[in-house]
N, C-alpha and C positions, 0 to 999 in steps of 0.2 A: 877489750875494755870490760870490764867486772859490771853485770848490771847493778843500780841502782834503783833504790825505791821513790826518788825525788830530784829531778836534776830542771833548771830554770834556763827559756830559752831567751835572750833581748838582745835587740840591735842598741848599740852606740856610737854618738859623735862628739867627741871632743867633752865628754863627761869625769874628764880625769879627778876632777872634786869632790867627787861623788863614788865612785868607783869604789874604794874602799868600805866605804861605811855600810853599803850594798850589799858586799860581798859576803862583811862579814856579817853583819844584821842574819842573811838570808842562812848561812852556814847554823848560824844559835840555833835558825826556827827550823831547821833539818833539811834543806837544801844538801846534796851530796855533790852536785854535777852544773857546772856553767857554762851553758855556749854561749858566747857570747861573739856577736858581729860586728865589725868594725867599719863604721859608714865613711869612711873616709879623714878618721880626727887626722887632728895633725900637735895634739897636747901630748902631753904626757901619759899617755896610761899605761907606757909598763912598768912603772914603780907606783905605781897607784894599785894595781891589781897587787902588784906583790905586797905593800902594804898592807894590806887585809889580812896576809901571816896563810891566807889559804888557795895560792899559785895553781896550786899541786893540783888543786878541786878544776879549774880553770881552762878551758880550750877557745880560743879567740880564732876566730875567721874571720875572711876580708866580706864585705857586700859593700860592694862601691857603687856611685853613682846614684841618681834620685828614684825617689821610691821604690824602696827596696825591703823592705818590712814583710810583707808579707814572701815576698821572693826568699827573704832568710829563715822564716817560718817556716818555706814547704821544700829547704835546703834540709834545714835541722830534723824535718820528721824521714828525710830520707835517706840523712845519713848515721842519725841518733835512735833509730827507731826502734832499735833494742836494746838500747841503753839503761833505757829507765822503765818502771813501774808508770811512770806519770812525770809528764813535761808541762811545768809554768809557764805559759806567754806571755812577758810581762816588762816593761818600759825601767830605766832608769831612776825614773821618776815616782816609781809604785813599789812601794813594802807591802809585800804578804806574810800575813801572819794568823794565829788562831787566835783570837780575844780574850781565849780560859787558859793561855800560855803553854799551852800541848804544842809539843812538837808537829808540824804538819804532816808526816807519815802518818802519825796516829789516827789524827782526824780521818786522812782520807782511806784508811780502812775501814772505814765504817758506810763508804759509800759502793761495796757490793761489786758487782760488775760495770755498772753505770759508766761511759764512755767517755763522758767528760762532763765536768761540773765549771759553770758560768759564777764565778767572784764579783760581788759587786763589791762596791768602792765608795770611800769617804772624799771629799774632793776639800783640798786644802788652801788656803791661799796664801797672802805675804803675811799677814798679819802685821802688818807697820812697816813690815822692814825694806825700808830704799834700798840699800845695797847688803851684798852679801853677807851676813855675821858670820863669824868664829861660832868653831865649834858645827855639833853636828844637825843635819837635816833634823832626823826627828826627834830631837830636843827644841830647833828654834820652832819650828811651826807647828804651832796649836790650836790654830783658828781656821775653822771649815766651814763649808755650808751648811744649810740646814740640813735633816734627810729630805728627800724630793724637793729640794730646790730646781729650780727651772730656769734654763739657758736657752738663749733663743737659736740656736744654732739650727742651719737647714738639719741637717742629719738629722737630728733630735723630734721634729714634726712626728706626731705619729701616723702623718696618710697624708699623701699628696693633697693640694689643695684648700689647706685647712687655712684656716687665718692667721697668719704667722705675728699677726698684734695681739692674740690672745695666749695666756698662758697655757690654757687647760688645750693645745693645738700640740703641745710639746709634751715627747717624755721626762720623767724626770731626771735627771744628770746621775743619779746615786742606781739608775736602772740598769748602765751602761756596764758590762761585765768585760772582765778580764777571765781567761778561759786555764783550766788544768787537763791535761786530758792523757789518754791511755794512748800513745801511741801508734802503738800496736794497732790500733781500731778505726783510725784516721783517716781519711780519703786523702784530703787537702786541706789547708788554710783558705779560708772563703775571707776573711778580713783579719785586721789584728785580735779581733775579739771575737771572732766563733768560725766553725772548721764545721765539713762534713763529714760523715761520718759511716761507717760501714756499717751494712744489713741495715738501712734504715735506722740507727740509733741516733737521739739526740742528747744533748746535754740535758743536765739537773739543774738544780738550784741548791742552794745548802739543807734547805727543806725536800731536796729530791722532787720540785715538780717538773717535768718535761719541758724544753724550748727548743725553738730551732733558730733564734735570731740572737744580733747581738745584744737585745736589752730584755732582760728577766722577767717578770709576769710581777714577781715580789721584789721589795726591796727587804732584802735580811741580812746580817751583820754577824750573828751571834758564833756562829764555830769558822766559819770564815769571813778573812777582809781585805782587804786593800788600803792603803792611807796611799792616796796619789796627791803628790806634792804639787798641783799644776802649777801653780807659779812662782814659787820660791821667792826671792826677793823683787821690786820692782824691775831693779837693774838686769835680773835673769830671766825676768820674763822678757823684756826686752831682747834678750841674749834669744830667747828661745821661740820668738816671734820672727824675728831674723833668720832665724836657722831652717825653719818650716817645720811642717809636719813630714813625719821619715814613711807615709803610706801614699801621699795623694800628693798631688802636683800643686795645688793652690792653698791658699793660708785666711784667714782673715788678716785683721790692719792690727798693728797694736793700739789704737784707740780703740777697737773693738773687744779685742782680748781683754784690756784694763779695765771696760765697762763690764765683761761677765767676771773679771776679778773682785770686783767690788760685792759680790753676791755671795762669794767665798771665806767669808769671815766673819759668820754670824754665831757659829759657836766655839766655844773652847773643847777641847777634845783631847786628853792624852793617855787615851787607853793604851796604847802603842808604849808607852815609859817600862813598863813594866820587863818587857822583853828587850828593849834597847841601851838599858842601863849596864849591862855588862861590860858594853862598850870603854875602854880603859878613859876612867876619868869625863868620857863627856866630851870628851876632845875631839880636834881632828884628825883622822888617822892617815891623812896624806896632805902634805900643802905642795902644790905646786909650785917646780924650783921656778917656774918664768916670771 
């Protein structure tokens, strides 16, 4: 296999809807290389994949069974691990892109030897929409949180014991990073969102400051991003509440999830148009036959 200077690693279940427009979104923004793991779907996603027109780019593997995410992570860095320049760990659910429209090779030449760099993330909601619209992801939703919005989620506390009725007890939700990193330099996957690292290195920030956990020091946006769709329509939140989380055994309720969805729609936001427009017409580029 010919190395690569960009290839994107995510688990999938039953995301054949999605599938396409992923593919190809991530292809525009210079993705070369997709592993892609197969949590057990049982929809369609081999005419979904092939839809994106970029098959070819595309290697799927199986990871069955529950909580498996991270197990497909410390799969991929051990069998892809000279693959690529630099491997994305990154959900169905999350478009990476550069905000000044550069292709993401470029960007990340400019970060040096640096190990790995921590993505932080816009965090999306329904925006109105009950059930699923026509047409694609990131055309319908437009309405995010605020930056530093705050979810009360255990994880999110920042030190045991704090008072989980106060806001300022939580980090904020746009702190929580999705990771890119060098391969080659990687120890292991320690969660979905941050790995260890060899000779003592840790991840950057887009501003290059040092971390060693999954949430950043800054919240910054400017040469890299994330638009994570977390809830897409009502109906698919629903669908995706159901399904669980693909890293941990237990879930919240979906009254719970709907209460921190309601916090997800306080600004409009379509930085993300500029690079998704290419897309033929806006359309969708796989409907499932079921």
């Amino acid at each position: 296999m010919a190395r690569h200077a960009l290839a994107i690693c995510a688990v999938f279940k039953n995301e054949a809807p999605y599938l396409a427009e992923w593919i190809a979104f991530h292809t525009q923004a210079g993705v070369e290389r997709f592993f892609l793991y197969d949590n057990d779907s049982t929809d369609a996603w081999r005419p979904a994949i092939a839809a994106s027109g970029q098959g070819a780019r595309v290697t799927v593997l199986t990871c069955p069974g529950p909580e498996g995410q991270v197990r497909a992570y410390r799969d991929c860095l051990r069998r892809f691990r000279d693959a690529a320049d630099w491997i994305a760990f990154t959900d169905l659910d999350e478009f990476l892109f550069a905000p000044d429209g550069r292709r993401l090779p470029d960007v990340l030449e400019e970060f040096g030897r640096h190990p790995g760099i921590g993505v932080n993330w816009m965090v999306f909601g329904t925006g109105g929409h009950q059930d699923r619209p026509d047409g694609l992801v990131t055309r319908n939703y437009i309405r995010r949180g605020a930056t530093g919005v705050v979810v009360p989620y255990k994880a999110y506390l920042r030190s045991p014991g704090l008072d989980p009725l106060r806001a300022d007890s939580y980090r904020p939700m746009n702190s929580h990073v999705k990771s890119i990193v060098r391969p080659t330099q990687v120890l292991r996957a320690i969660t979905p969102h941050h790995f260890a690292f060899a000779d003592g290195g840790t991840m950057v920030t887009e501003n290059e400051e040092p971390f060693a956990e999954p949430w950043s020091p800054s919240v910054s946006l400017s040469r890299l991003r994330i638009n994570h769709y977390w809830s897409k329509s009502s109906a698919e939140l629903a669908i995706k509440t159901a399904r669980g989380p693909a890293w941990i055994g237990s879930a919240p309720s979906l009254e719970y999830n709907q209460a921190v969805e309601r916090r997800l729609n306080a600004e409009t936001d379509t930085t993300i148009f500029p690079m998704a427009r290419y897309l033929p017409g806006w359309q969708p580029l796989f409907v499932d036959p079921a």
